[in-house]
C-alpha positions in Angstrom: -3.1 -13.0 16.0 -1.1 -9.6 14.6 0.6 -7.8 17.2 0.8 -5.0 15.4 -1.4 -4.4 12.0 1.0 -3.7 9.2 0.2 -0.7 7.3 -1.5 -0.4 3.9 0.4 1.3 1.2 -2.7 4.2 2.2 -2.1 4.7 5.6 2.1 4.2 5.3 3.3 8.0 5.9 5.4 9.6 3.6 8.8 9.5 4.5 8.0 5.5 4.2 6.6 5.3 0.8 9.8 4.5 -0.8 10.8 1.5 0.8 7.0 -0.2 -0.2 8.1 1.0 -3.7 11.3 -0.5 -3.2 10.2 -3.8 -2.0 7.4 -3.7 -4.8 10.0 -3.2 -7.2 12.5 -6.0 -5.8 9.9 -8.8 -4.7 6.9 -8.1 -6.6 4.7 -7.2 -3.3 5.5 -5.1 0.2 7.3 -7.5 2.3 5.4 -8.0 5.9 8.2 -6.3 7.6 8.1 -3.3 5.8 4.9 -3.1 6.6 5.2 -3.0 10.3 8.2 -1.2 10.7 6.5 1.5 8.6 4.9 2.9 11.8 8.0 4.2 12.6 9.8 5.6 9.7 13.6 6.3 11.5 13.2 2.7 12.1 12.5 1.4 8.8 15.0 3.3 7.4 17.4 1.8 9.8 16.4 -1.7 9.2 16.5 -1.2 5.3 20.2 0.2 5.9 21.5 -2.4 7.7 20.0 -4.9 5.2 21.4 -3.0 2.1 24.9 -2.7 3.9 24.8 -6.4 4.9 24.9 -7.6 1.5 27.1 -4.9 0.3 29.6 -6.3 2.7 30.6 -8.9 0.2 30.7 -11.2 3.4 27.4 -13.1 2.9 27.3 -15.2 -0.6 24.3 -15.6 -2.5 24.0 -19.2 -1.2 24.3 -18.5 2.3 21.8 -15.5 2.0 19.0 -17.8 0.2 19.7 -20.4 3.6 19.2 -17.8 5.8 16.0 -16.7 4.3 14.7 -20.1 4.4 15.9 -20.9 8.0 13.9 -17.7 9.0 11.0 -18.2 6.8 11.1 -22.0 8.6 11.2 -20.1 12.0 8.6 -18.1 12.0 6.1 -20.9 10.2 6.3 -19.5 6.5 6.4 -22.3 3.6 9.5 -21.0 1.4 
């Protein structure tokens, strides 16, 4: 059962329209978590920042970045 129902690229408000772009753009779809944190755009943003900076860092290698994804996907019950 959702918690809380992700938003639809119609009822996303504005100031969050760029980061379903974005993800359309990067992964081919708006990723889940986009969708949710869209309710509250300050909080998007902030998530997507700390992503972007994360792997501008230079600290996290590609490799270790694709295990991380999987280990989450594997966490919360999502075939990778």
């Amino acid at each position: 059962m959702v918690r809380i129902r992700p938003l639809s690229i119609d009822d996303v408000p504005p100031p969050s329209r760029r980061h379903f772009e974005g993800d359309t753009t990067l992964f081919g779809e708006v990723l889940n978590s986009t969708r949710v944190l869209a309710h509250c755009p300050p909080i998007l943003d902030a998530a997507k920042a700390m992503g972007s900076g994360v792997m501008r860092s230079g600290h996290l290698t590609e490799e270790l970045r694709c295990l991380i994804n999987i280990k989450a996907a594997a966490m919360v019950g999502c075939p990778f």
